[in-house]
C-alpha positions as CSV (number, residue, x, y, z in Angstrom):
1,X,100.0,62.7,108.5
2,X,98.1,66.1,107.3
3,X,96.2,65.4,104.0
4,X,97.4,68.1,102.0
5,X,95.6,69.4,98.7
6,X,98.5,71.6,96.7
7,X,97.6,73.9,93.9
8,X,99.8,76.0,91.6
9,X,98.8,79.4,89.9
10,X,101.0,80.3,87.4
11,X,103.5,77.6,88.4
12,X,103.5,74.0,88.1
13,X,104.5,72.0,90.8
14,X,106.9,69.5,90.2
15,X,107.1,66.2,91.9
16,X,110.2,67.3,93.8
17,X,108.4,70.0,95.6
18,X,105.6,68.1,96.3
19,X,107.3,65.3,97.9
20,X,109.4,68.3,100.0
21,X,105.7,69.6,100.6
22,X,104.2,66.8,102.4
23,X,107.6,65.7,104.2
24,X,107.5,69.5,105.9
25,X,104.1,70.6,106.4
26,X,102.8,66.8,106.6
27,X,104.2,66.2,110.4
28,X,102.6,69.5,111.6
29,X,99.6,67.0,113.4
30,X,102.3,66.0,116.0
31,X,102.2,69.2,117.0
32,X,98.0,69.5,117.2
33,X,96.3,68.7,120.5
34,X,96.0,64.6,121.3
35,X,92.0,64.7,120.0
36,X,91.7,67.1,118.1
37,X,90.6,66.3,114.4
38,X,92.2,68.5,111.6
39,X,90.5,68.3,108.1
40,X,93.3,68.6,106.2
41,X,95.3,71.7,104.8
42,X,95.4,73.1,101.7
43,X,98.4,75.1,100.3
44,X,98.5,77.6,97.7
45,X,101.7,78.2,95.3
46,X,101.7,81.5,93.0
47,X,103.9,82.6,90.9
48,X,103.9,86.5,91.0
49,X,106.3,87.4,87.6
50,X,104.9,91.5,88.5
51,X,106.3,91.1,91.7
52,X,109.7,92.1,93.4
53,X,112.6,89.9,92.0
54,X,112.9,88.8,96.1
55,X,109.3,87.9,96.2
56,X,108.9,85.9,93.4
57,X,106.9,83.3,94.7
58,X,103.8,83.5,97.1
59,X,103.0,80.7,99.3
60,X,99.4,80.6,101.3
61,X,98.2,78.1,103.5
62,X,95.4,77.0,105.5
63,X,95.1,74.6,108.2
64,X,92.0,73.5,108.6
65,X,91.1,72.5,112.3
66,X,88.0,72.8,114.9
67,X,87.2,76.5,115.4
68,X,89.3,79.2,113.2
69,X,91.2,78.0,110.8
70,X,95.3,78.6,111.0
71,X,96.6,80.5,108.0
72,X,100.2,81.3,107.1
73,X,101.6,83.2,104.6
74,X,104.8,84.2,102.7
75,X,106.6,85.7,99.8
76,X,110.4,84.5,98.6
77,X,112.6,84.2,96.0
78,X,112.4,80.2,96.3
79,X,109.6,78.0,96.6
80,X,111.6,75.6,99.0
81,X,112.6,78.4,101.4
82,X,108.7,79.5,101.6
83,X,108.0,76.1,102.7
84,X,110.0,76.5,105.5
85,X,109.1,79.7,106.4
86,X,105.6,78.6,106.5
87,X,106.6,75.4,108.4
88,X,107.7,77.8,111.3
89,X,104.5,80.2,111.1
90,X,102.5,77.5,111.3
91,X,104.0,76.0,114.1
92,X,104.1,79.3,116.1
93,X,100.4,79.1,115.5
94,X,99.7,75.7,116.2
95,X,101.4,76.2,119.6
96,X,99.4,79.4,120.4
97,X,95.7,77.3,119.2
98,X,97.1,74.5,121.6
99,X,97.3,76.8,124.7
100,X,93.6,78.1,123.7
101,X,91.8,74.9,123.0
102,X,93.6,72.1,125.2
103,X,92.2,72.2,129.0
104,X,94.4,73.5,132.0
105,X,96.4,71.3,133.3
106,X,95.6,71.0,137.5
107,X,98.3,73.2,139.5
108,X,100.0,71.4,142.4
109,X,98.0,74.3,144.8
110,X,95.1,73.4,142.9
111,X,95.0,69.9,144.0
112,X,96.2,70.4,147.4
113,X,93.3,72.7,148.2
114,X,90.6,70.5,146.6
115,X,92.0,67.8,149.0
116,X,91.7,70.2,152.1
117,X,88.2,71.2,151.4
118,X,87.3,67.6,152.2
């Protein structure tokens, strides 16, 4: 489980939220390279009353992890719908920082050659 520090601007977080918080973006390590050690994440929820009536609230978060961190952002009309939509950005990323940072995995021509070189 991702420790996960929330924090509300203009909107207090209720304990509903929070529990759908940690339930989505908690299980996000399963998806983190065997080894690698996040630091936690911390997500942002702000109320924007100037905005557009569709983009109510703003949700930002940050994944902390070894190199770059992995940041996702959104704007909706519902705080529960951002939350997914972040949930899906931030496995998109987590899935292109997995192909960076986890070692290739041997080819089958790979091995075969290493064995005729001997």
């Amino acid at each position: 489980m991702i420790r996960i520090q929330l924090t509300g601007r203009q909107f207090e977080i209720d304990s509903e939220l929070e529990k759908y918080i940690n339930r989505k973006l908690g299980r996000l390590d399963k998806y983190l390279p065997k080894g690698s050690q996040n630091q936690g994440m911390s997500v942002e929820i702000l109320r924007d009353p100037s905005g557009k009536e569709d983009n109510r609230y703003k949700i930002v978060s940050v994944l902390r992890v070894q190199g770059p961190d992995i940041v996702a952002e959104t704007a909706t009309i519902n705080p529960h719908s951002a939350v997914d939509i972040i949930e899906q950005k931030l496995r998109i990323q987590i899935r292109k920082y997995k192909e960076k940072h986890q070692p290739q995995k041997l080819r089958l021509k790979d091995m075969f050659d290493k064995f005729k070189s001997r």
